[in-house]
N, C-alpha and C positions, 0 to 999 in steps of 0.2 A: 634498564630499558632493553627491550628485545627488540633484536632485528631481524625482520622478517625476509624471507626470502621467495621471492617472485621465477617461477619456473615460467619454459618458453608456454607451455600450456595453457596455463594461467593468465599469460600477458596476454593469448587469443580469444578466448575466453571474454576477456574484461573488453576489448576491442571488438568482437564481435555485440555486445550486450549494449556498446557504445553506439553502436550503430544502428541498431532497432530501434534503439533510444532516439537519432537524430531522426531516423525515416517515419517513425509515429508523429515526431513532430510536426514536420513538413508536412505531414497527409492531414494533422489537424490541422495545421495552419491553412491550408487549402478548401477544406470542407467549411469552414470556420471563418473564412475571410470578414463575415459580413456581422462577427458576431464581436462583442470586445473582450477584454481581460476579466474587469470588473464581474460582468452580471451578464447571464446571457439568459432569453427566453427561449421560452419551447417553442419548434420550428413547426411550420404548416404542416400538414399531413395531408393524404389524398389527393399530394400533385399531379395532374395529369392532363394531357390535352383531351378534348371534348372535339370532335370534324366533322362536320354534315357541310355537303356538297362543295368540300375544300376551303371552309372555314374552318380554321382552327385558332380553338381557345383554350386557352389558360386558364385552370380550375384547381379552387384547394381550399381545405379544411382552415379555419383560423386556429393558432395555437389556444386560445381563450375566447370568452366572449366580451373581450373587452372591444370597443369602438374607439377606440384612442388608437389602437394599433395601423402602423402603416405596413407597406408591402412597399419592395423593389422586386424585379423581376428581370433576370437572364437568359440568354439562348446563346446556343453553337449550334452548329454545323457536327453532325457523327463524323469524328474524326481527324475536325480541328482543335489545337492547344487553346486558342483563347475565346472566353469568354464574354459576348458584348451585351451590354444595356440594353434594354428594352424603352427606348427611350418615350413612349406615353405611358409607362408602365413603374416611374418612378417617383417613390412616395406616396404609393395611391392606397385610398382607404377599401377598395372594392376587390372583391374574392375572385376578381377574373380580368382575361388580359386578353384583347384579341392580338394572335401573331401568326395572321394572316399575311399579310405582309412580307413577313421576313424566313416565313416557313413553303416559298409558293412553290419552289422547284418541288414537283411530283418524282423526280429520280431521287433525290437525297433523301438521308435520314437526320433525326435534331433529337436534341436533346433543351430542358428548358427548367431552369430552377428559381426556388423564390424566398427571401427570408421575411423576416417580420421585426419591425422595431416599433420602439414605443416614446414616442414623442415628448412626455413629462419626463424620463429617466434617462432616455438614452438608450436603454439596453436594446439589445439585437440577438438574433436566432441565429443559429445557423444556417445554412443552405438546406433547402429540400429538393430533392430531385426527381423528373419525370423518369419514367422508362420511356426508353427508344423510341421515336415517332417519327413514320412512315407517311404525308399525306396521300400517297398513291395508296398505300394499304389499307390505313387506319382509318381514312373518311369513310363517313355513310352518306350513300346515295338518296335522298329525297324522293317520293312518291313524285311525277308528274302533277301539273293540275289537267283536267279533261273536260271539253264541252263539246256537246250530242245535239245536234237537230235536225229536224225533218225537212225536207224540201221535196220538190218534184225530182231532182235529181238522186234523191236516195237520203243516206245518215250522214249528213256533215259532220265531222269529228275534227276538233282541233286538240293540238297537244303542245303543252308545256313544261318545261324544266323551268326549277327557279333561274332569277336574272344571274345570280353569280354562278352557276354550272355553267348554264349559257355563254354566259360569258368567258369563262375559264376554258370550257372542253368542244365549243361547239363545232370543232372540226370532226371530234371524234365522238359525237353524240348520236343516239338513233333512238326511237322509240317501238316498242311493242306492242301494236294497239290488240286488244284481244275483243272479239266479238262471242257473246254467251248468245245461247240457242234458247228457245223453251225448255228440249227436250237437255240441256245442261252440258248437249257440245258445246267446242268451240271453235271457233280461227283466228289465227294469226297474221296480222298485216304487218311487217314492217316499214318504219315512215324515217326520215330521213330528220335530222335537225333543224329547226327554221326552215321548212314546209309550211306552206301557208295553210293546207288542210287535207284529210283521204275524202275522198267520195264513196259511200259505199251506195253499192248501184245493184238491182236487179235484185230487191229485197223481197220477201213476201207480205204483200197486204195483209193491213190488219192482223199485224204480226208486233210483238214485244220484243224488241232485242236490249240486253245491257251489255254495258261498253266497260273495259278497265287497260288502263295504259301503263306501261313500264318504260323506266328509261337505263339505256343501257352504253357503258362503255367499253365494247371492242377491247380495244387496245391493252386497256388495265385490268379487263375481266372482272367488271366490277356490274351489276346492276341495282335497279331500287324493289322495295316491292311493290306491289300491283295498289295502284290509288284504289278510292273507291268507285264501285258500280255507279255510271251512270244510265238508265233504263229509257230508251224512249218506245212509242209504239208509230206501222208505218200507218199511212192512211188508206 
């Protein structure tokens, strides 16, 4: 029997290869928490948040088209260690997750992951991961709605943002009402957020004008774009 002989080389060597060995584990074990030993399934795909006017939701692919399959669902905070529950978001059989709620700070950025398990078996996916989400960046702005009519005072124009912008930004809301010409000028009125209406005064008879509204946020540099024309004529 031979006896081998171990150089200091060697001995760092085997130590460093130990350690790749433990640190791959740990990063599985972490990516993997929600998956088991036994049987694991194929994890969601095309996770990502969905934002229009600071609603954001949870979207994603099912690993199969089985109906059996349930979903758990995750969020942090960019930049914090741990990871919390989405708590109406657990065990649910539906491909989307509002986290509205737990996403509202417009300064922060989140992160938000989802596995998939299967209720006859047991088995579990691993984790699927969003890219980085911004609500102050990533949301889209909504068209206004807009309504046009005629009085002796001129084009009454009212303007609206949905209820939850409103309700979210209306400190920092303002609107773009834009007035089209015949001849395909335009002008710009700026109107203020929950204003009760512009007057437009001093118009020309029997003249067509159409109206189109933007609503915009100052602050975030964010605007929508332009709803549809609405067209009245004056008398």
């Amino acid at each position: 029997m031979r006896r081998l002989r171990v150089g200091a080389s060697d001995r760092r060597e085997v130590l460093v290869s130990m350690t790749h060995l433990l640190l791959g584990a740990v990063l599985l074990g972490n990516l993997g928490a929600c998956a088991t030993a036994q049987e694991m399934l194929t994890p969601p795909s095309q996770v990502r948040f969905k934002s229009t006017d600071f609603r954001n939701v949870l979207h994603w692919t099912p690993p199969t088209n089985s109906s059996s399959l349930l979903y758990n669902v995750q969020w942090k905070i960019y930049g914090e260690p741990d990871w919390l529950n989405a708590e109406s978001c657990q065990g649910i059989h539906k491909r989307h997750c509002d986290l509205s709620g737990v996403t509202s700070k417009t300064s922060e950025w989140y992160y938000a992951r989802v596995c998939a398990s299967s209720a006859p078996s047991g088995s579990r996916s691993a984790w699927a991961l969003t890219p980085r989400f911004s609500p102050r960046w990533d949301t889209k702005i909504s068209p206004p709605s807009l309504r046009a009519s005629v009085s002796k005072q001129g084009i009454m124009v009212q303007v609206k943002a949905s209820r939850g912008l409103v309700r979210k930004m209306h400190q920092n809301l303002l609107y773009n009402v834009y007035v089209i010409h015949a001849n395909k000028s335009e002008e710009v009125f700026e109107v203020n957020c929950c204003s009760e209406q512009l007057i437009l005064s001093k118009m020309n008879p029997r003249t067509k004008y159409c109206l189109q509204a933007q609503t915009v946020i100052p602050w975030h540099f964010k605007s929508s774009d332009r709803c549809a024309a609405k067209c009245v004529k004056t008398p």
